[in-house]
VOPAGU-2260 file (C-alpha; in pm, 1 decimal, decimal comma):
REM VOPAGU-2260
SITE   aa  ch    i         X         Y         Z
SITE  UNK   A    0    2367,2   -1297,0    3376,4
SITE  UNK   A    1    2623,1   -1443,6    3216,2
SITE  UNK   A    2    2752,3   -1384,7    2881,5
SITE  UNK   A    3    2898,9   -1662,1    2608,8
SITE  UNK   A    4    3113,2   -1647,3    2273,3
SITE  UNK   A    5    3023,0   -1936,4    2048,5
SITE  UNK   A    6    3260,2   -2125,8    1819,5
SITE  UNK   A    7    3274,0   -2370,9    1590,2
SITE  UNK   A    8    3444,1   -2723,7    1654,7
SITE  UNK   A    9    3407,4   -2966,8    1375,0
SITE  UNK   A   10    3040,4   -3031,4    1358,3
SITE  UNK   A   11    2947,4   -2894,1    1724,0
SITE  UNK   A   12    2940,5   -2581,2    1904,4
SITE  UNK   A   13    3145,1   -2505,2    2177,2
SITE  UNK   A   14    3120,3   -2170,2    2397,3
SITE  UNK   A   15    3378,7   -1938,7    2616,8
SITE  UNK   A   16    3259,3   -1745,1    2907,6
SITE  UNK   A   17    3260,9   -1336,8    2830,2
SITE  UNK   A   18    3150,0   -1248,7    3182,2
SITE  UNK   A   19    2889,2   -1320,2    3438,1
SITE  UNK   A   20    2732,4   -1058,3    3628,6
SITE  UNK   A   21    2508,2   -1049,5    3938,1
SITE  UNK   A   22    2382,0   -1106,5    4285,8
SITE  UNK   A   23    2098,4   -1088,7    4558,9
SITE  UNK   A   24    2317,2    -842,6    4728,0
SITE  UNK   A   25    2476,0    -709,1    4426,9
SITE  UNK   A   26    2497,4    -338,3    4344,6
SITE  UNK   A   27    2221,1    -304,1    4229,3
SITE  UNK   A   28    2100,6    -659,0    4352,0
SITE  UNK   A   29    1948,4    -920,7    4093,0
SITE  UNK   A   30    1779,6   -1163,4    4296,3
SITE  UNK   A   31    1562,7   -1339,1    4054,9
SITE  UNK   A   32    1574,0   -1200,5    3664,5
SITE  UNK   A   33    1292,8   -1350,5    3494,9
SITE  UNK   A   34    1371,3   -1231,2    3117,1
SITE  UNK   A   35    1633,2   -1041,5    2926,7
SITE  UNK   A   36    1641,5    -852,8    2603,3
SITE  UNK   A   37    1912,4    -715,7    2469,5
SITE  UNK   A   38    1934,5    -370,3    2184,7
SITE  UNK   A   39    2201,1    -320,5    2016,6
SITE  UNK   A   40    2092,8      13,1    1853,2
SITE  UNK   A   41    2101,8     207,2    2204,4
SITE  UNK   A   42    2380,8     -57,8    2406,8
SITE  UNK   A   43    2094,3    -174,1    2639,1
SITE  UNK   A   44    2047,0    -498,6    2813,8
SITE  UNK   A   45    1740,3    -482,2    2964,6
SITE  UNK   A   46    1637,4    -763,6    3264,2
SITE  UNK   A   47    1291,1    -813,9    3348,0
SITE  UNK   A   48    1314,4    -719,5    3754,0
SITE  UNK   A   49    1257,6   -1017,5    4004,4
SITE  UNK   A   50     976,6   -1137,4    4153,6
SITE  UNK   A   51     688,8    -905,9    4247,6
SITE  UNK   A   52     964,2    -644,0    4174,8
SITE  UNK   A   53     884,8    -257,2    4087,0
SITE  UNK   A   54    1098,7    -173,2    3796,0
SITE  UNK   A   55    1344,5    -305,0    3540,5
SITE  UNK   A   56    1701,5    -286,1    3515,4
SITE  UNK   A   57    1889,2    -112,5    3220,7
SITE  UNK   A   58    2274,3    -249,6    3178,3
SITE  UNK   A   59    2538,3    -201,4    2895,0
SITE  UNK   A   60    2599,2    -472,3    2677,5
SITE  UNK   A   61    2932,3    -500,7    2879,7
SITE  UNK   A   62    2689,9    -580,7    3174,9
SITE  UNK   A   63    2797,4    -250,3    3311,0
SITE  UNK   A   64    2527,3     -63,3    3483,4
SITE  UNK   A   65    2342,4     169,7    3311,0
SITE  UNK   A   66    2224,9     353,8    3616,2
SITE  UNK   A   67    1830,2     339,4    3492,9
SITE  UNK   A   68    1508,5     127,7    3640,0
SITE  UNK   A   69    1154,8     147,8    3518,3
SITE  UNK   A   70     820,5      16,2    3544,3
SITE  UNK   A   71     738,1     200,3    3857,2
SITE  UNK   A   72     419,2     212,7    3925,2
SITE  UNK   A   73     344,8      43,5    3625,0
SITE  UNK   A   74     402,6    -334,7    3747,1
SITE  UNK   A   75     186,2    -454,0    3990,2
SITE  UNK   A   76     254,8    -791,7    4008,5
SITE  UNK   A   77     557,0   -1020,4    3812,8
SITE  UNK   A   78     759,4    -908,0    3544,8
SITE  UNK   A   79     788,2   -1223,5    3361,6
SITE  UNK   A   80     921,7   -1169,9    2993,2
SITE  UNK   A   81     988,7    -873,8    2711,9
SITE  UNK   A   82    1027,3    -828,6    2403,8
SITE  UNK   A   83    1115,9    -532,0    2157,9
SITE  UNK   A   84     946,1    -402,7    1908,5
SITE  UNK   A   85    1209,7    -253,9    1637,0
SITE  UNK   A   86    1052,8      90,2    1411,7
SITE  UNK   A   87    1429,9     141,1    1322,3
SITE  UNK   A   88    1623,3     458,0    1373,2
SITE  UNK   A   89    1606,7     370,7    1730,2
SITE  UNK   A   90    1264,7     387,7    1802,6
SITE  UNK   A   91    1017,1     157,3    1902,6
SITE  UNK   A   92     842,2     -44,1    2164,5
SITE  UNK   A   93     893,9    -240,7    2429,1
SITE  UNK   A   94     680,6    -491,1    2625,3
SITE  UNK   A   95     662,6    -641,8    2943,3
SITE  UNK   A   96     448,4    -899,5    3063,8
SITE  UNK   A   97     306,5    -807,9    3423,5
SITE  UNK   A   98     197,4   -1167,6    3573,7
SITE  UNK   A   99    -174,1   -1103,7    3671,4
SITE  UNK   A  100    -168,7   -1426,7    3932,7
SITE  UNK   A  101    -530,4   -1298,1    4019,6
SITE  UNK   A  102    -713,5   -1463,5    3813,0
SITE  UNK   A  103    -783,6   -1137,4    3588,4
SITE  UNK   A  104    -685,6   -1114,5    3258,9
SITE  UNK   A  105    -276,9   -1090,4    3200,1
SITE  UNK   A  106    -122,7    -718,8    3153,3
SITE  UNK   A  107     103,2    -665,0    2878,8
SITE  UNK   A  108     274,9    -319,3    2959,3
SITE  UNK   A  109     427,8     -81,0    2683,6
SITE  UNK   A  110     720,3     128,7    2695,4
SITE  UNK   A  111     878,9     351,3    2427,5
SITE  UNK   A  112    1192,4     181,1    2359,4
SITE  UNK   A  113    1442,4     536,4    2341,5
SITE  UNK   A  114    1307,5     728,2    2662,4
SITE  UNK   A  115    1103,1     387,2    2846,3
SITE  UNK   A  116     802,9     648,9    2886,1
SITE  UNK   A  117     536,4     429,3    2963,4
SITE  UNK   A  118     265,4     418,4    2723,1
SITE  UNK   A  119     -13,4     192,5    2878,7
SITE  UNK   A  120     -94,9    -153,6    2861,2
SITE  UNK   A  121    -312,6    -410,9    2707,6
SITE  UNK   A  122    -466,2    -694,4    2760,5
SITE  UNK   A  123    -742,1    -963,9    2590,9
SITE  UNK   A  124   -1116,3    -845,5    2679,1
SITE  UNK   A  125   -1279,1   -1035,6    3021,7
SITE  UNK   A  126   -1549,1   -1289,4    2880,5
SITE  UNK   A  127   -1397,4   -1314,8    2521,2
SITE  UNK   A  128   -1340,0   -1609,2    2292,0
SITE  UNK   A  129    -959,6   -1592,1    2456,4
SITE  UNK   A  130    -865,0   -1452,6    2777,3
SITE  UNK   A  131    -483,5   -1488,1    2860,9
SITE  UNK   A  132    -411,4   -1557,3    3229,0
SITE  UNK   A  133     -96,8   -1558,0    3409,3
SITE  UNK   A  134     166,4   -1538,8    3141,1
SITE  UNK   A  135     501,2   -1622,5    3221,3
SITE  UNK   A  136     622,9   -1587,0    2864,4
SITE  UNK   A  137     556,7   -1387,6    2500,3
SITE  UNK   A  138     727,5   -1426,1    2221,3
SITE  UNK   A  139     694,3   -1085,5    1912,0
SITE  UNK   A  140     778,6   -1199,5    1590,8
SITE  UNK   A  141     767,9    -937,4    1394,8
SITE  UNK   A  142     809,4   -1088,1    1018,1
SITE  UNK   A  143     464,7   -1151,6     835,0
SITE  UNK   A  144     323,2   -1495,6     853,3
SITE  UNK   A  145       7,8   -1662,9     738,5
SITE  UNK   A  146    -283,3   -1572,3     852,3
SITE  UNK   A  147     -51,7   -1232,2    1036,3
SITE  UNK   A  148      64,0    -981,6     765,3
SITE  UNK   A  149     203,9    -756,1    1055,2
SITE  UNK   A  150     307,9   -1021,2    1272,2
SITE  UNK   A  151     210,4   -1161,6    1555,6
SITE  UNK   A  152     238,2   -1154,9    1970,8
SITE  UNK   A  153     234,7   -1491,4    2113,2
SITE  UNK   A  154     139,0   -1522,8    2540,3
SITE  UNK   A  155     149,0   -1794,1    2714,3
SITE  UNK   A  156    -182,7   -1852,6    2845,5
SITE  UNK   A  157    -159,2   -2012,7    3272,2
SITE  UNK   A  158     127,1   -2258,9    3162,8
SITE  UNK   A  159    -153,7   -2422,8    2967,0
SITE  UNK   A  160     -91,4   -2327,9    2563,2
SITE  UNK   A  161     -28,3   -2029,5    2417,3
SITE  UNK   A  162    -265,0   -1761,5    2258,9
SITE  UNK   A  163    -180,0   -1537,3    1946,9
SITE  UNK   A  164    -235,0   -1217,7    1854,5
SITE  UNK   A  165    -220,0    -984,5    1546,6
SITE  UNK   A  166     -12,3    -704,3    1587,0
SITE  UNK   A  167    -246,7    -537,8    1352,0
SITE  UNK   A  168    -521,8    -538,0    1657,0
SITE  UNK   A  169    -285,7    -455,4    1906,5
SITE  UNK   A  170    -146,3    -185,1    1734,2
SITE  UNK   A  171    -433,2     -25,2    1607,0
SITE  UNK   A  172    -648,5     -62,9    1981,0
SITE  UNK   A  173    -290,4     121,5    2121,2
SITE  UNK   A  174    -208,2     356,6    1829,8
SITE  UNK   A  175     121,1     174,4    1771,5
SITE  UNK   A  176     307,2     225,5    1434,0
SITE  UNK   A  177     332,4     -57,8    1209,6
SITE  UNK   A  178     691,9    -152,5    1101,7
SITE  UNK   A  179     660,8    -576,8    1007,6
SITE  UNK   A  180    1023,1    -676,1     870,5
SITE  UNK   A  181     998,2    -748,4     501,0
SITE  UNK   A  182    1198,3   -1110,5     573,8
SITE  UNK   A  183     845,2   -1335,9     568,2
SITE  UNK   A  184     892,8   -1702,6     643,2
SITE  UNK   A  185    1000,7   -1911,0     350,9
SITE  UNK   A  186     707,7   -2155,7     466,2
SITE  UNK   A  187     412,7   -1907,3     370,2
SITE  UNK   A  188     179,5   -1954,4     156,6
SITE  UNK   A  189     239,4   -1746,2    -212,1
SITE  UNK   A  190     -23,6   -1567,0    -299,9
SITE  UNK   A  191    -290,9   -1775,5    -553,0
SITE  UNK   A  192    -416,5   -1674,3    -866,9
SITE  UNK   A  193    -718,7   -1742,6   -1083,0
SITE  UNK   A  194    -785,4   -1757,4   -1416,7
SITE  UNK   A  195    -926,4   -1460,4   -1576,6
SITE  UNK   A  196    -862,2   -1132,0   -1806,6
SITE  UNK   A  197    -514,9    -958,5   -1683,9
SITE  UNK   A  198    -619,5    -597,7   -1472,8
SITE  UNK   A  199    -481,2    -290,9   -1349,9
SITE  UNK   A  200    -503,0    -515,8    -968,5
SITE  UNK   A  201    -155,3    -333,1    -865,9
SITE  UNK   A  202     -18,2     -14,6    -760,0
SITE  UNK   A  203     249,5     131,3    -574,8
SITE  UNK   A  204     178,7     336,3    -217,4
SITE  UNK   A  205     395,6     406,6      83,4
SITE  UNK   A  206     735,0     258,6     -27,6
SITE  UNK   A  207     542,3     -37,7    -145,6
SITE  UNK   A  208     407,7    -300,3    -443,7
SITE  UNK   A  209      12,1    -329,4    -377,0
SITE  UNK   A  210    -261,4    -578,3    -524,4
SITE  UNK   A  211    -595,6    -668,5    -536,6
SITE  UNK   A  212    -531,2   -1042,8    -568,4
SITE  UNK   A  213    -723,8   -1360,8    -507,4
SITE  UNK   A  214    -610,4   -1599,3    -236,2
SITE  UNK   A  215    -785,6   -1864,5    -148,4
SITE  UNK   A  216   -1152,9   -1824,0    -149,4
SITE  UNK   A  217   -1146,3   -1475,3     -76,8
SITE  UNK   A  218   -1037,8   -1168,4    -246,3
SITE  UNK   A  219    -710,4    -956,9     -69,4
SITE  UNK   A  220    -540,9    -643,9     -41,7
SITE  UNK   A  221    -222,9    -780,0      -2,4
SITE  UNK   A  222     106,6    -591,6      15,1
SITE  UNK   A  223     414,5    -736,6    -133,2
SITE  UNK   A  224     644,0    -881,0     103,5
SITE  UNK   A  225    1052,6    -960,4     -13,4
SITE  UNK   A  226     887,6   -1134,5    -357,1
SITE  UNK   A  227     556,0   -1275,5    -193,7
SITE  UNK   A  228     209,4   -1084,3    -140,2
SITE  UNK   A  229      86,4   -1107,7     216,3
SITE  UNK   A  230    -284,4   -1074,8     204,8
SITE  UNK   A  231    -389,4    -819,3     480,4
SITE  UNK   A  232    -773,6    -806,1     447,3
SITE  UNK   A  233   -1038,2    -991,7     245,1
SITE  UNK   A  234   -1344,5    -803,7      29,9
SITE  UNK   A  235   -1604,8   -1058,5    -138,6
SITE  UNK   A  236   -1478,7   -1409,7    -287,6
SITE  UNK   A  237   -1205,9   -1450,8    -470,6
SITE  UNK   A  238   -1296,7   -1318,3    -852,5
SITE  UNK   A  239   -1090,0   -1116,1   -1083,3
SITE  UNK   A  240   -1083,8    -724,6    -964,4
SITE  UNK   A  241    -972,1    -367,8   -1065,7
SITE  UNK   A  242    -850,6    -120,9    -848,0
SITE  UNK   A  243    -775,3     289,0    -881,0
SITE  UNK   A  244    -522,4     385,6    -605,3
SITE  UNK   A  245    -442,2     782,0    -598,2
SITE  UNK   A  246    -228,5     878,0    -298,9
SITE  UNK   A  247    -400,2     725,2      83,5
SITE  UNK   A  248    -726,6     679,4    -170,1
SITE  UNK   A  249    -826,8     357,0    -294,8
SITE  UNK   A  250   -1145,2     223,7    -471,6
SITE  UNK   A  251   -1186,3    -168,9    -547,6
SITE  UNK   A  252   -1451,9    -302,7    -788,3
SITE  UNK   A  253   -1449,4    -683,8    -704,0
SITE  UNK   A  254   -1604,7    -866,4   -1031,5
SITE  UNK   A  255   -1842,0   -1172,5   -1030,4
SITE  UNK   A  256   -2224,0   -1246,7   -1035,6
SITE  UNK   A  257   -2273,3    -907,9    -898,6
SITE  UNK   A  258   -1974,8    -616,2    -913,3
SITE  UNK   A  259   -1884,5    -493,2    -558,1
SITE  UNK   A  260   -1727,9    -185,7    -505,5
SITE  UNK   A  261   -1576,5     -48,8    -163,2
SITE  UNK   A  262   -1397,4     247,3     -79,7
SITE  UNK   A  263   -1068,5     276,8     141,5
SITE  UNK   A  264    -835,9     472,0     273,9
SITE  UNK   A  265    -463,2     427,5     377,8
SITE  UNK   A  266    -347,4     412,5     744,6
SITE  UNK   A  267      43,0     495,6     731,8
SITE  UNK   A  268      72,8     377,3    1081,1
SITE  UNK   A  269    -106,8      48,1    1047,5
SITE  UNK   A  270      11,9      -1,6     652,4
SITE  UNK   A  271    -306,9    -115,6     564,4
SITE  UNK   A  272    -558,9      15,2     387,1
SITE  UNK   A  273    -912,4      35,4     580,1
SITE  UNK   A  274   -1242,2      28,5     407,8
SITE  UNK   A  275   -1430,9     352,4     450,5
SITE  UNK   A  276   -1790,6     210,2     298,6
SITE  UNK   A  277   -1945,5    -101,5     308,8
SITE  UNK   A  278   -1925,2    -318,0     -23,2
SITE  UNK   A  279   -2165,2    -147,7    -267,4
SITE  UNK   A  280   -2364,7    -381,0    -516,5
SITE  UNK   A  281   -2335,9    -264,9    -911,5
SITE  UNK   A  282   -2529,3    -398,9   -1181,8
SITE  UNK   A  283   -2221,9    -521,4   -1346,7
SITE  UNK   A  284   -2178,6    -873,2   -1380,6
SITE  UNK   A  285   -1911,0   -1161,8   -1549,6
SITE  UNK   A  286   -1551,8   -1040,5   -1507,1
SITE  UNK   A  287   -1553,6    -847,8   -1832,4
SITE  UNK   A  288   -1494,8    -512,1   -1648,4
SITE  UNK   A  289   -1296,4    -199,8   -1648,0
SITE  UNK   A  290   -1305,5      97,4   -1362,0
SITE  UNK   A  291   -1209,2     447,3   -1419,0
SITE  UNK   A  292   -1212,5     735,7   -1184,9
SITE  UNK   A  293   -1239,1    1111,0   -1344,4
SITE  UNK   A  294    -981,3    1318,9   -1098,7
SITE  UNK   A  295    -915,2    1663,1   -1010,9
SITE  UNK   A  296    -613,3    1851,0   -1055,5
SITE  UNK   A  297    -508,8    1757,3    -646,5
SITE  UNK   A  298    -622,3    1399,1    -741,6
SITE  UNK   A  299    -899,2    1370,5    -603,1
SITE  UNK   A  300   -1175,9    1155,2    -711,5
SITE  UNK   A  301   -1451,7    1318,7    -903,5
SITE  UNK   A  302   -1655,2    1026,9   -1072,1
SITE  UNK   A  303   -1639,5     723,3   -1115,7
SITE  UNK   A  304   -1714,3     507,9   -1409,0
SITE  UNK   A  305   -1769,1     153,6   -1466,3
SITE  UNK   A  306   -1809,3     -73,9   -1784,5
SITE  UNK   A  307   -1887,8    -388,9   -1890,4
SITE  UNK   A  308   -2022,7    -617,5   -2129,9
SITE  UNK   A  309   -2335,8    -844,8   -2029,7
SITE  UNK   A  310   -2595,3   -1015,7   -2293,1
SITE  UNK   A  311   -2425,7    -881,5   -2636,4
SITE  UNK   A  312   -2370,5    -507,3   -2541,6
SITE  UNK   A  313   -2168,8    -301,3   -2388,9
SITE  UNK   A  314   -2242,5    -122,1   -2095,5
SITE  UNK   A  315   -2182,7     187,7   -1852,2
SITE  UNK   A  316   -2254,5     307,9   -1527,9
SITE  UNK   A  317   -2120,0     640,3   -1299,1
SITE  UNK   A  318   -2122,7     772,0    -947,5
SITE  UNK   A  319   -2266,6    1114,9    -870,1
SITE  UNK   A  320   -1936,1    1300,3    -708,7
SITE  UNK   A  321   -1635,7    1174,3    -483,1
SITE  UNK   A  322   -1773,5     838,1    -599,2
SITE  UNK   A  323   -2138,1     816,0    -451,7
SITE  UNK   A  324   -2448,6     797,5    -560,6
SITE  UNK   A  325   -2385,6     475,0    -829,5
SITE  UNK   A  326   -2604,9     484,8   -1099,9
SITE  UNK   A  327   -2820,2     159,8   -1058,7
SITE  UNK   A  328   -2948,1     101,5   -1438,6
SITE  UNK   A  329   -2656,4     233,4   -1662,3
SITE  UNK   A  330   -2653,3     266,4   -2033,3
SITE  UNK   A  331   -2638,8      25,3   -2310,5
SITE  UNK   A  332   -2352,4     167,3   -2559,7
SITE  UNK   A  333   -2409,1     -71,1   -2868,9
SITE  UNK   A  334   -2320,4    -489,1   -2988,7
SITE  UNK   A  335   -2040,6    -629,7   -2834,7
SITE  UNK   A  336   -1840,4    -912,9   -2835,4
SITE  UNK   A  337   -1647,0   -1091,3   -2533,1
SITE  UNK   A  338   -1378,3    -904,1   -2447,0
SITE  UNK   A  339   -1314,2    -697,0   -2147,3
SITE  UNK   A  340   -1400,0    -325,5   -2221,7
SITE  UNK   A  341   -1128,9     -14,3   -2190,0
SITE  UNK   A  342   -1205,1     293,2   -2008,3
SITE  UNK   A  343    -960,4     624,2   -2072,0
SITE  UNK   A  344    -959,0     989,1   -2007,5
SITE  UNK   A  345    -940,9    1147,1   -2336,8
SITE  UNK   A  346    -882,6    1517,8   -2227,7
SITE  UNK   A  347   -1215,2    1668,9   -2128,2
SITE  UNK   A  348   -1352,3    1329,1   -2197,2
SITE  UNK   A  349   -1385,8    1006,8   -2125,6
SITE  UNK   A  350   -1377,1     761,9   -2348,2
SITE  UNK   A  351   -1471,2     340,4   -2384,8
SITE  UNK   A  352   -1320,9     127,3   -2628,6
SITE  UNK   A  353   -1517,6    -196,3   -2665,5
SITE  UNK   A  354   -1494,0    -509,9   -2893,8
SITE  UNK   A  355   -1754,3    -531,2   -3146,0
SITE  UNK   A  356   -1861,0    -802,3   -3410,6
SITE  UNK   A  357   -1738,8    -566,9   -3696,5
SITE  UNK   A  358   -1406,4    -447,5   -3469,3
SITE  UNK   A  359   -1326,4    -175,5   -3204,0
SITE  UNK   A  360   -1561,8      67,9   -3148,5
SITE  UNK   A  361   -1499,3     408,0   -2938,8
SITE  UNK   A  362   -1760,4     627,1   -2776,6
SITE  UNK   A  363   -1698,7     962,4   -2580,7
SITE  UNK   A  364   -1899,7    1133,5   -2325,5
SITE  UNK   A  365   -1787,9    1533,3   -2250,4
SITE  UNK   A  366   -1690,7    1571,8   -1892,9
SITE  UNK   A  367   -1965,0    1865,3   -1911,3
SITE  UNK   A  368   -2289,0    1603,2   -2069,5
SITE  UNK   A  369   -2510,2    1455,9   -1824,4
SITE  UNK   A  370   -2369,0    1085,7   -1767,1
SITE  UNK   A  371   -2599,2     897,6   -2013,9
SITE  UNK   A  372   -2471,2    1141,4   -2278,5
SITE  UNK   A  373   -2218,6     982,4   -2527,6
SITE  UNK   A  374   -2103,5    1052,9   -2932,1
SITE  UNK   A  375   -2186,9     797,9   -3164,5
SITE  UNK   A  376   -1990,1     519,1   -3180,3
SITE  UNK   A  377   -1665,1     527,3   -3379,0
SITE  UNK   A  378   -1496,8     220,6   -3582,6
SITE  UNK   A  379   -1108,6     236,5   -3532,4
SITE  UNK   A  380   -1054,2    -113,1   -3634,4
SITE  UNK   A  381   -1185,6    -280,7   -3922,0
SITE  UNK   A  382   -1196,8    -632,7   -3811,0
SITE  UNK   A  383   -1306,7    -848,8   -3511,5
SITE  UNK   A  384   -1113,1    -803,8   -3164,9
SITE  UNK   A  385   -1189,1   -1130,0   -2939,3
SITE  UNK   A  386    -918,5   -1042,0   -2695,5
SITE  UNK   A  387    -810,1    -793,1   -2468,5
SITE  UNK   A  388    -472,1    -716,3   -2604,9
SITE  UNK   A  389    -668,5    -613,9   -2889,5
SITE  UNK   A  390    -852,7    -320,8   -2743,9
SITE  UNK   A  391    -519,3    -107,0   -2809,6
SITE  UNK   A  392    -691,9     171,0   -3137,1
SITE  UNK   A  393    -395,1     302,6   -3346,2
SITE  UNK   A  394    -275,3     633,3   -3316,8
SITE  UNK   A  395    -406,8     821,6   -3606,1
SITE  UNK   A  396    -155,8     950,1   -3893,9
SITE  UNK   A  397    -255,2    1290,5   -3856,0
SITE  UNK   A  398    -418,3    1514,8   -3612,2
SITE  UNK   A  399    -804,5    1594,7   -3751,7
SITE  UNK   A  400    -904,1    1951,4   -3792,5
SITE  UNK   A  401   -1200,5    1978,3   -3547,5
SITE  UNK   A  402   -1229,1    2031,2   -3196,0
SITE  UNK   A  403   -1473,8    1684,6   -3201,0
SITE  UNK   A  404   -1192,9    1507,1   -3410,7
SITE  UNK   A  405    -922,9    1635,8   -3186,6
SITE  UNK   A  406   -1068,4    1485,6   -2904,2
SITE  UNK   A  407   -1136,2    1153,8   -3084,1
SITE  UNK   A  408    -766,7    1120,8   -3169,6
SITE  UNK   A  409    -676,1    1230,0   -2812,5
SITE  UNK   A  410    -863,4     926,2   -2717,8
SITE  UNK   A  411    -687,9     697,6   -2983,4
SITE  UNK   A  412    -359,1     824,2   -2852,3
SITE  UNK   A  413    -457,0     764,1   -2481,7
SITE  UNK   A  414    -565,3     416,4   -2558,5
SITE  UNK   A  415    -225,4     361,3   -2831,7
SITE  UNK   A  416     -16,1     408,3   -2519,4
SITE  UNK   A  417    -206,5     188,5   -2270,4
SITE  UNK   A  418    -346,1     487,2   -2096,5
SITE  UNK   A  419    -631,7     373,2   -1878,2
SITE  UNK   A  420    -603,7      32,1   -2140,7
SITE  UNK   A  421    -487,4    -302,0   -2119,8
């Protein structure tokens, strides 16, 4: 093993020997290192052991030796390459490929990085669509790329070609954390838009910027990356969508010929978010849309409410509790024009602020009336609103007397400060 300082010289590099190291009758004796790896955080150098060897060999990063071996019984036939897998704070994996020259399907074994416990193995499934044989080399990159939001594990497959992997799968099959650097490849695909009312698509969860954002054909959740989204799963095609995130809970109503709406929650250790239903078909239709999700006092979801405007009015539907049991026919709330609905809690109310041909109207429905159950409609605008920026009622000059016109104002206030609005 031999170590080398480079150095500049004009336009080339030139290199001084640090030290060399080893032997086949060395103490301890290196007769054939396949691989090396080096970690800074702990001062390890760690060289994959020789042919049809039993263990691996721990040195300094003087190259002095560390004393420590490992992989015993765990290697049955050729370590042939490793690679680290860095959760920071000095923790994390490592893995070692063990050269199945059988015929079987290639071993990749796992090691926790601090104490080298071993912590299994895994390998691709005998008889599936890729079966990785005999692999002399991986490579872990552990940025996101295209197509691998958590990065990816590349083996080579019988000195043929190479086979990749999400680290997603692997770590989720081997309840791995997730840690993928934040340092994506400048070559990667930003995240595409389409055209469409502006929606509350983003939140913020686990040290991170969230959306629910079209890419491509398909609709993502992607998680934001150093200033690009990486998509890590696609729901439905790629239309316009609104999302309620509170804590690990997430709900996604995915607009377009028919509203779909799917339930999640987060996995910390995969950071992703993993649907808990299938996508549920709404009556909703057209992208003018709005989703709001009555809570209790921990947060949790209570009911769910959905509005819309299709053939001149404006509509409503709700979920029975924790946001089952949709509500397949709705209620028609009176004329509107086209312009994306607001939904808003208004105390113990909610409340829907809609564009109609004479201005905004407002509507309330008592968190205690059955669902269909809603006060007349209330003009806070006297002219025309054919935008969404325009769903924003004034707050009133005064506070009104009644307990009815209390909660009306609440709801002008809510929707004044963008509360649940646009």
């Amino acid at each position: 093993i031999k170590k080398y300082r480079l150095r500049a010289e004009g336009e080339r590099l030139g290199a001084d020997l640090v030290f060399g190291v080893g032997a086949r009758d060395g103490s301890p004796p290196l007769p054939n290192v396949e691989s090396i790896a080096a970690d800074h955080a702990l001062d390890r150098l760690h060289l994959a052991g020789d042919e049809g060897g039993d263990f691996n060999r721990v040195f300094r990063l003087d190259v002095t030796y560390a004393g420590i071996a490992y992989g015993d019984p765990q290697f049955e036939f050729d370590q042939e390459g490793i690679n680290l897998y860095d959760l920071g704070g000095k923790r994390g994996y490592l893995l070692v490929s063990d050269q199945h020259t059988d015929g079987t399907p290639n071993e990749f074994e796992l090691f926790d990085r601090a104490t080298l416990a071993p912590l299994g193995n895994f390998t691709s499934p005998p008889g599936g669509s890729i079966v990785t044989t005999n692999t002399d080399g991986p490579y872990l990159e552990q940025r996101p790329i295209a197509g691998f939001p958590d990065g990816a594990f590349y083996a080579v497959n019988d000195d043929v070609n190479a086979h990749a992997y999400d680290w997603t799968d692997i770590a989720q099959a081997k309840g791995l954390e997730v840690a993928a650097l934040d340092r994506p490849f400048s070559g990667r695909a930003a995240a595409s838009g389409s055209p469409g009312p502006a929606r509350r698509a983003l939140w913020f969860h686990d040290g991170s910027w969230w959306g629910a954002l079209p890419r491509g054909p398909s609709l993502t959740v992607s998680r934001l990356e150093d200033g690009t989204f990486a998509a890590m799963d696609a729901y439905g095609t790629a239309n316009p969508a609104v999302a309620w995130a509170r804590g690990g809970d997430l709900a996604l109503l995915s607009l377009g010929s028919r509203a779909l709406f799917v339930r999640f929650e987060y996995r910390p250790e995969l950071r992703r978010y993993v649907p808990l239903t299938e996508g549920f078909e709404l009556p909703a239709r057209g992208s003018l849309a709005d989703l709001l999700v009555e809570e209790a006092a921990d947060g949790s979801p209570v009911r769910g409410w959905i509005a819309w405007v299709e053939g001149g009015e404006a509509r409503v539907t709700w979920s029975g509790a924790s946001l089952v049991g949709w509500d397949l026919n709705g209620a028609a709330l009176g004329e509107a024009s086209s312009a994306v609905p607001r939904l808003a809690r208004a105390g113990a109310a909610t409340a829907l602020a809609w564009a109609g041909p004479g201005g905004v109207l407002v509507r309330l429905h008592a968190d205690g009336d059955p669902p269909a159950v809603w006060a007349p409609a209330e003009a806070v605008t006297s002219s025309a609103a054919s935008s969404p920026a325009a769903l924003r009622p004034p707050t009133p000059a005064r506070p009104a007397a009644r307990t009815r016109r209390r909660t009306r104002s609440a709801a002008r206030r809510a929707a004044g400060r963008g509360e649940g609005g646009p």
